[in-house]
C-alpha positions, 0 to 999 in steps of 0.5 A: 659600369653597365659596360662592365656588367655587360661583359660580366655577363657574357663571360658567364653565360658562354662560360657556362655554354661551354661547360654545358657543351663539354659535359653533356654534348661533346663525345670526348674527354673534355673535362669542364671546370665548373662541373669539377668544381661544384663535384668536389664542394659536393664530394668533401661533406660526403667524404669527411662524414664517411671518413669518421665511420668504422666499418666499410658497409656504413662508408658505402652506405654515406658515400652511395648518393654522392655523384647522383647528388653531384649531377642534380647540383652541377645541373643547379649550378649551371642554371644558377650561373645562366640566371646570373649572367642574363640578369647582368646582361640585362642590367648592362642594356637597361636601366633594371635594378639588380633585382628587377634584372633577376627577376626577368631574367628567372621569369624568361630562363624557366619560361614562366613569363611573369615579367618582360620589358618593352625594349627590344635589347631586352626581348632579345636577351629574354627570347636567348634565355627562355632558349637556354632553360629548356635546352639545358634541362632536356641535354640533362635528361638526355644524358642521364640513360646514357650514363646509366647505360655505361653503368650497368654495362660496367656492373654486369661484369663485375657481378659475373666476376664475383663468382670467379673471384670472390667478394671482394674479388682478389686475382690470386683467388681468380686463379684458385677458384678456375683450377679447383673446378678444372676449368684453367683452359677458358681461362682466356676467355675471362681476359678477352672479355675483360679487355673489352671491358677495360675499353668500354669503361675508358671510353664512357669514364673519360667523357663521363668521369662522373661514373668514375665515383659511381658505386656499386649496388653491393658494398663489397663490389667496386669496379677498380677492385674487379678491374686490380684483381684481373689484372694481378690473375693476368700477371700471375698468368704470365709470371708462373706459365710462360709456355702457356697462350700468352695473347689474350693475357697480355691484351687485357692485361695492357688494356686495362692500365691503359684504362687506369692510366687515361682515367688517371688523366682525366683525374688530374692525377700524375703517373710514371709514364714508362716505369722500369721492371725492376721498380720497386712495388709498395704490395710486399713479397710477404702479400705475394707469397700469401696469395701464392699460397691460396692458388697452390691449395686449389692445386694451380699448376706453376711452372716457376718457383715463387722466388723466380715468378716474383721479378716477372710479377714485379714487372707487370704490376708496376704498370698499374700498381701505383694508379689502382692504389691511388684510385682506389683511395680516392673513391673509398673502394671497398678494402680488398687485399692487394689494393693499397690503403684508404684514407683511413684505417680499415680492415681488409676483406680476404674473400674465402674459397668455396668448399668442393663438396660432392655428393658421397655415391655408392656403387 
């Protein structure tokens, strides 16, 4: 029996070792079981209570504390397993109860030193024990301005996009709103700086996927929003201007389902990996047409037809069309047009163009 426990024990302790070190130390997307167990206990509460609200302001509201909350419990969680694990290895070792085993293996993990034994199996595992508190709590802390780094890397060009696109943000309004203030020719440098930004949040998403559930400070802000809007103005961009400068369009544009795509991954989630052209996009031509149509208002220069811009369109979205829905579903983003159904049925937000007023000058 006590061999038994003694193995029980070292399975949970380096089990735990391991999740630690995947987590919080290992600077690559190496997901860790127990963390994406303890998120999703976390995460159901939240959602069913989010998912019996109306309006998308209240669901944010509900939804805002959930992964700050599912740190501090996973942090719990691995504390709770370590203290488990050492009470069992001292049990294995000694003739401890499982009561005196938890107590001395609490008194030595968070070094309060209330209770010891006067063997030496015991002062060993207490000695690994009182290490293993303290280094925990101090990687936890460590890795907090990291995260919180990431995040509001990630938020500070969806602000600036708001300005660009609207709240929420919405590619065709991208496109409106750059050729009613003329300024059609930097375009480029939206999606240069986009490209980018699609790199850094596939880096620090995929070793941290715990931002991947991060909200924004505003209900009516989400960075995959952001992210779908950008791409759908880069395949408006390539579908409707072919002579134009098509590098840093298409950069970003494939930066940024490569972003999709390696979150989707980290996610579990299951992807066509080559889709074909001529797929079939769940967005319909009618949506399509609708956007086409705020674009032409602001006086957007095409050099192809609706009808003929549309196959070209279809060809680029089905890159990313599928995972952004999916995403976009899962973390309850804010119900932006173009962006796919929720969980449940709300209503969606259509940003509006701004009036360009000038002041009436007499000569």
């Amino acid at each position: 029996m006590r061999l038994l426990l003694g193995i029980a024990g070292a399975v949970i302790v380096l089990g735990v070792f391991s999740s630690v070190l995947h987590s919080l130390v290992i600077p690559r997307p190496t997901p860790s079981g127990l963390g994406r167990i303890v998120q999703r206990l976390v995460h159901r509460p939240f959602r069913l209570l989010a998912d019996r609200l109306p309006s998308a302001e209240a669901k944010d509201r509900v939804l805002a504390p959930m992964a700050p909350l599912a740190i501090v419990v996973t942090l719990i969680a691995w504390l709770g397993c370590f203290l488990v694990g050492y009470a069992l290895l001292e049990a294995a070792v000694s003739r401890l109860g499982v009561k005196e085993a938890l107590t001395e293996s609490g008194s030595s993990l968070f070094t309060l030193g209330f209770a010891s034994g006067d063997r030496a199996t015991l002062n060993a595992i207490d000695f690994c024990a009182a290490v293993t508190g303290p280094i925990v709590i101090g990687l936890q802390v460590g890795y907090l301005p990291a995260l919180y780094g990431a995040y509001q890397r990630r938020e500070t060009e969806v602000t600036l996009l708001q300005a660009r696109a609207g709240s929420p943000p919405w590619g065709p309004e991208i496109l409106a709103r750059y050729a009613q203030v003329e300024l059609l020719e930097i375009l480029t440098e939206l999606f240069r700086t986009w490209e980018r930004w699609s790199a850094d949040v596939s880096e620090s998403h995929t070793t941290y996927p715990i931002l991947i559930h991060f909200r924004s400070p505003k209900a009516t802000r989400n960075w995959l929003i952001a992210l779908l809007s950008v791409m759908d103005a880069a395949a408006l961009r390539l579908s409707f201007n072919p002579s134009q400068p098509q590098a840093e369009v298409r950069m970003a544009l494939r930066a940024g389902f490569v972003c999709l795509r390696e979150i989707a991954t980290i996610e579990g989630i299951a992807y066509d990996r080559d889709p074909h052209p001529d797929d079939a996009l769940q967005l319909s031509y009618e949506d399509f047409l609708r956007g086409v149509e705020r674009m032409a208002a602001q006086g957007y220069p095409m050099e192809r037809t609706p009808e003929e811009a549309w196959p070209h369109f279809r060809g680029w979205r089905v890159n990313y069309e599928a995972l952004a829905y999916r995403l976009a579903r899962d973390i309850e983003a804010v119900p932006a047009p173009w962006s796919g159904a929720r969980r449940r049925e709300v209503t969606i937000r259509t940003p509006l163009t701004p009036v360009d007023r000038r002041p009436v000058t007499s000569e």
